[in-house]
C-alpha positions in Angstrom: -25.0 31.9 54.8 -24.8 33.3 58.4 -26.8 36.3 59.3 -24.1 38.0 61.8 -24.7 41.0 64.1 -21.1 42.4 64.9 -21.2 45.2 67.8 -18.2 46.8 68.7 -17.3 46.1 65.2 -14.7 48.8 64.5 -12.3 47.5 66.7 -9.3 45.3 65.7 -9.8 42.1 66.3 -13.4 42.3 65.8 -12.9 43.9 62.2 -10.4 40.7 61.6 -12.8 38.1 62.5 -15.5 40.1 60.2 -12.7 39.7 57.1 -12.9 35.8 57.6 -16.7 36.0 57.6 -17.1 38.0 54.3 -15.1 35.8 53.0 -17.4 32.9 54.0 -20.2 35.2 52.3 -21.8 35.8 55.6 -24.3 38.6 55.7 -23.0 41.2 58.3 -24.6 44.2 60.3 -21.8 46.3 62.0 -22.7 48.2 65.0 -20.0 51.0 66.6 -19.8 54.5 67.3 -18.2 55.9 64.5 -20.7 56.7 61.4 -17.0 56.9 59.0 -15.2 54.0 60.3 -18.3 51.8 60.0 -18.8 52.8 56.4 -15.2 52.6 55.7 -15.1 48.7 57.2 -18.4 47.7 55.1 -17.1 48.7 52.2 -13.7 46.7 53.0 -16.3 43.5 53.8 -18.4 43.8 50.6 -14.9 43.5 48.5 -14.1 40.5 50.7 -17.6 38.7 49.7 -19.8 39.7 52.1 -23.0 38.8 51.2 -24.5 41.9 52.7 -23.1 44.6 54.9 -25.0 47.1 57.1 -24.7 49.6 59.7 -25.8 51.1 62.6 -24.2 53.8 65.0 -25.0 52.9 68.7 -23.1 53.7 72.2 -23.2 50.4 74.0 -23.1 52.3 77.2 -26.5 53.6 76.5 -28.9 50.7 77.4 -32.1 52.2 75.8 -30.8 51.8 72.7 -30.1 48.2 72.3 -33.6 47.0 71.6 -34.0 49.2 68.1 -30.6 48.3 67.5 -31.3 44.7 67.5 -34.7 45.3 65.7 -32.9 47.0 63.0 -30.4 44.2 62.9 -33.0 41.6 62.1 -35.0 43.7 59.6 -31.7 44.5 57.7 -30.3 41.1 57.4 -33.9 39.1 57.8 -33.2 37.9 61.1 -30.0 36.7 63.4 -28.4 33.5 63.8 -25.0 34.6 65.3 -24.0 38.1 67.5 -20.8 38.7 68.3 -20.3 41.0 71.1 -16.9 42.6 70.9 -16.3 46.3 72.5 -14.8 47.6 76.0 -12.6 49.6 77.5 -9.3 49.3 79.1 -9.1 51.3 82.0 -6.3 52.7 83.9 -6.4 51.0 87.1 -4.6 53.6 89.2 -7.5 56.5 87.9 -10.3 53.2 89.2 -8.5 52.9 92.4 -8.7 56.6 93.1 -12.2 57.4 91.7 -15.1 55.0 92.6 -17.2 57.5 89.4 -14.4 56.2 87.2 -14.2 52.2 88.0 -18.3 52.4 88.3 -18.1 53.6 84.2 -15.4 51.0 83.4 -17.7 48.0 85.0 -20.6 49.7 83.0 -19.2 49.4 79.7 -16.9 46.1 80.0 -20.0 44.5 82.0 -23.4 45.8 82.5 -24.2 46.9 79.2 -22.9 43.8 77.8 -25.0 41.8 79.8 -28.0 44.0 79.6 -27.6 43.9 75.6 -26.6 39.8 75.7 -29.9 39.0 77.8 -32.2 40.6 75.1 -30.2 38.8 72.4 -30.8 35.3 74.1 -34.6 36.1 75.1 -35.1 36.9 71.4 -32.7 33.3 70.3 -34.6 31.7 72.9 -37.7 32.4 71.1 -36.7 31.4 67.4 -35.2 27.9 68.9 -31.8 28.6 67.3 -28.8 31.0 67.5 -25.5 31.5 68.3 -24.1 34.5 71.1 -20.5 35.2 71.5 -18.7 37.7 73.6 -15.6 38.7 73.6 -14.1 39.0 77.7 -10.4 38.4 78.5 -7.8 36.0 80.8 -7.9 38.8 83.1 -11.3 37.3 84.3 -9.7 34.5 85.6 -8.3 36.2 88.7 -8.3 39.0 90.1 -5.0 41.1 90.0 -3.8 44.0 91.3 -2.5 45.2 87.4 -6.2 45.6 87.0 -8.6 44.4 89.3 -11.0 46.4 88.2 -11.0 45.5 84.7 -10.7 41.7 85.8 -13.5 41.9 87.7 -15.8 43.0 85.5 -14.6 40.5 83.0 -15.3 38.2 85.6 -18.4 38.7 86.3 -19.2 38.7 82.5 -17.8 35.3 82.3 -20.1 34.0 85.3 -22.8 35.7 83.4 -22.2 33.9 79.7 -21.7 30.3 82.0 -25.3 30.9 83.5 -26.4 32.0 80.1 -24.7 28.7 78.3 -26.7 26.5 81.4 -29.8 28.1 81.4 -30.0 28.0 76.9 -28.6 23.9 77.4 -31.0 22.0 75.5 -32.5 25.3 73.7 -31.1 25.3 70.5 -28.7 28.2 71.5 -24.9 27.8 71.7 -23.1 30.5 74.1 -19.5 31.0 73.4 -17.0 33.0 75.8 -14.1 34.4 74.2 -11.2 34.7 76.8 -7.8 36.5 74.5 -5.0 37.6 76.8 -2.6 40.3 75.8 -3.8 41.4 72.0 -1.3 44.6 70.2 -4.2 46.7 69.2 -4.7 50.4 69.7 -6.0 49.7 73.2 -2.9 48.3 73.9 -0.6 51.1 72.1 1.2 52.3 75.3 2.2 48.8 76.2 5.4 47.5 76.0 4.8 44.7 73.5 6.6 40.9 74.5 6.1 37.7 73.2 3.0 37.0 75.0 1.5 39.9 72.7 -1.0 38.5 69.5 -1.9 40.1 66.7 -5.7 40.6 66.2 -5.5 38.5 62.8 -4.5 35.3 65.1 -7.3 36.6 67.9 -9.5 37.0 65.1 -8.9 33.8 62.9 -9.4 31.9 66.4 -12.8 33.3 67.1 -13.8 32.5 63.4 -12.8 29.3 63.8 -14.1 28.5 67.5 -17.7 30.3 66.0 -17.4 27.8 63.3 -17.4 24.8 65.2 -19.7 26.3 68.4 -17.4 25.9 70.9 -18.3 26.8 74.7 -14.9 28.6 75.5 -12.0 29.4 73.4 -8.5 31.0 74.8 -6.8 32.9 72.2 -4.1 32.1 71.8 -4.0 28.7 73.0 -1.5 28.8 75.7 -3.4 31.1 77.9 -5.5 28.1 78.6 -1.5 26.7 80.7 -1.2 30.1 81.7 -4.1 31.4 83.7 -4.2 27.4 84.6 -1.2 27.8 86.8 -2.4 31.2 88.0 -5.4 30.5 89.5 -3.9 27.5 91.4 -1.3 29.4 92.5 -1.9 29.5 96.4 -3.3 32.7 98.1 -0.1 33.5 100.3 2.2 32.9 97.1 0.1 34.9 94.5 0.5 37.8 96.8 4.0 37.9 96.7 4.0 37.8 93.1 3.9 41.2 90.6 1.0 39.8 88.1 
């Protein structure tokens, strides 16, 4: 039995990956912001076989209140072996362009805090000699685009971050996994126009349950966005900048 910290838990594809681990009898600890949503996903777990299910309501974006957070994490399920990080934001790139306030928040939330909350959790694995940390970023880290540069980049710099993590842990005990999905039809997503490059969040979720499962280092959900953002980022400069990516 896993003890699993889940923040950012109320969100699709995180609630689907938390359906595969009740039903593995994982115990689970469910962080969001949402008092009734959290309640009303526990109680969905605990039919599924969770072993355990709690919750705590947190705002990533405020830092101070990671550490209790993660305190009461460990004294509700008797420790941590596994934390899944899975919130952020999607933010309108033309309101980022225009307002430096407004891309500063976006790289707050889909970056610092993350990395501010994943450095505590990997000081504290560090310690016990065992763990496993996985964060959910996005193919839109790969390279920057003008679609959404600003989201890219901060998913970029939270990949560079989870590498150095992964290098510096090597050796330690503690497995770092980066979870790179590319376009996912979730509520985020609602005013897309969906195409066939669109998953579900059961396949982005059964994909991160398995690459958790066997302690992977990366996993591209689905599959093919491996090819994809392969052929992007060797796409030469003077050619990508004729493109409409």
């Amino acid at each position: 039995m896993r003890k699993i910290l889940i923040v950012g838990a109320t969100s699709a594809i995180a609630e689907q990956a938390a359906r595969r681990f009740a039903a593995d009898g994982d115990a689970l600890f469910l962080v969001g912001r949402r008092a009734d949503r959290l309640e009303a996903v526990a109680d969905d777990l605990k039919v599924r076989g969770a072993h355990t299910t709690g919750t705590h309501v947190m705002d990533a974006d405020d830092l101070a209140a990671h550490a209790p957070m993660l305190d009461a994490a460990e004294a509700a399920l008797g420790g941590l072996d596994t934390v899944l990080v899975a919130y952020g934001t999607l933010p309108d790139q033309a309101a980022c362009a225009a307002e430096p306030a407004t891309a500063v928040a976006a790289w707050h939330t889909n970056a610092v805090s993350q990395i501010a909350l994943l450095t505590d959790v990997a000081n504290r694995f560090e310690r016990q000699g065992h763990g496993l940390i996985a964060a959910i970023s996005s193919v839109a880290g790969d390279r920057g685009r003008a679609s959404n540069y600003v989201y890219g980049s901060a998913k970029a710099g939270l990949n560079a971050f989870l590498d150095g993590l992964r290098h510096r842990l090597f050796g330690s005990g503690v497995q770092v996994l980066t979870i790179r999905p590319g376009m996912v039809d979730t509520p985020m997503t609602a005013e897309f126009d969906k195409g066939p490059l669109f998953a579900s969040p059961e396949k982005v979720g059964g994909d991160i349950h398995k690459a958790i499962g066997k302690r992977r280092a990366v996993c591209y959900t689905p599959g093919f966005w491996w090819l994809i953002m392969t052929v992007i980022q060797s796409l030469p400069r003077a050619v990508f900048h004729r493109t409409q990516l």
